[in-house]
C-alpha positions as CSV (number, residue, x, y, z in Angstrom):
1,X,-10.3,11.8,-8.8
2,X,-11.4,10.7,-5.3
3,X,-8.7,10.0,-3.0
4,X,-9.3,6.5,-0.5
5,X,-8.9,7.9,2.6
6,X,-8.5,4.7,4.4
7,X,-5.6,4.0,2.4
8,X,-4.3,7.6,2.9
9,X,-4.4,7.5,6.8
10,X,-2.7,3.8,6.4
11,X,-0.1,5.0,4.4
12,X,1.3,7.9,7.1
13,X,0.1,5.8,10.0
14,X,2.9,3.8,8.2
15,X,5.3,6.7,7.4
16,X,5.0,8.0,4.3
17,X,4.5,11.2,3.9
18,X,1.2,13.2,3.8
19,X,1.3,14.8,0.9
20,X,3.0,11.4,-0.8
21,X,0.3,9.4,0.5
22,X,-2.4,11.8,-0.8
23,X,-1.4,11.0,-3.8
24,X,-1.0,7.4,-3.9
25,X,-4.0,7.2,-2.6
26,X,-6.3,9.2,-5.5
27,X,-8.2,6.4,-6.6
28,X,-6.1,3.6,-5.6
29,X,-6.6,1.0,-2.7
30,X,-3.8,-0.6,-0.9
31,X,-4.4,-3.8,-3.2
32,X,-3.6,-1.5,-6.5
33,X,-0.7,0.6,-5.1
34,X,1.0,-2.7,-3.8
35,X,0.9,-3.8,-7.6
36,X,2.6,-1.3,-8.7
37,X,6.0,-0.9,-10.3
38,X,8.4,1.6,-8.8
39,X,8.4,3.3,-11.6
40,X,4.9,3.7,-11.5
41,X,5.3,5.1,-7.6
42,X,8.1,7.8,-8.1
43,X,5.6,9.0,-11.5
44,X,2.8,8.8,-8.9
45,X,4.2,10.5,-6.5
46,X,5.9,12.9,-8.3
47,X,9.6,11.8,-7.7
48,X,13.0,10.8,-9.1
49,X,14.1,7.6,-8.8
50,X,17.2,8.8,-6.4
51,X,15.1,10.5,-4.3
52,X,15.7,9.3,-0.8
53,X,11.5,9.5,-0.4
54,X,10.9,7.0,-2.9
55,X,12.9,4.3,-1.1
56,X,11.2,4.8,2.0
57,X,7.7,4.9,0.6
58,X,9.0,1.4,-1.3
59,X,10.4,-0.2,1.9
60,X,6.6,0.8,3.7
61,X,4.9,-0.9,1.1
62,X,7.7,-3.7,1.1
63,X,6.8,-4.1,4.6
64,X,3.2,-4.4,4.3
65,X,3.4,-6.8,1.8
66,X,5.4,-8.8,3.9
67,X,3.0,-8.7,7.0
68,X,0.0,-9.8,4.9
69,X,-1.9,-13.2,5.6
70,X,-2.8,-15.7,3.8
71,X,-5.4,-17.3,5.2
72,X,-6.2,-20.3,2.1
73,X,-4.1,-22.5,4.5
74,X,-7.1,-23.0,7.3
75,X,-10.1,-24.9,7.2
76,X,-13.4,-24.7,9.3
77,X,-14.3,-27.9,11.4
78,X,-17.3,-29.5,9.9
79,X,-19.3,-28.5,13.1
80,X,-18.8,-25.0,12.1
81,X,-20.6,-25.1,9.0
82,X,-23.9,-24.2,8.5
């Protein structure tokens, strides 16, 4: 099991904690743990579903999603293409 370290230091940059995020993070990106159900997060993590930690590792990863951008929308001027 090989945890993504990159996704790790994201996670408590973010506010989850360490220990939490270690284990989110054992061979899962940011792209898999966002898929997740949150019952698949509190197993993962090793918590109830009450527990207080759970929400707040749910609202981070609510929040990420929320700030990611789609960029299909744009398109390259003509002149940019090689």
């Amino acid at each position: 099991m090989v945890v993504k370290s990159a996704t790790k230091k994201r996670l408590t940059e973010l506010g989850v904690r360490e220990e939490l995020a270690h284990k989110l993070a054992t061979d899962r990106n940011m792209a898999a743990i966002k898929q997740m159900s949150s019952d698949d997060i509190a197993k993962a993590c090793g918590l109830s579903r009450d527990d207080e930690e759970l929400q707040t590792v749910l609202n981070v990863l609510q929040e990420v999603g929320s700030n990611t951008v789609s960029y299909t929308h744009l398109t390259l001027p003509t002149s940019d293409l090689v």
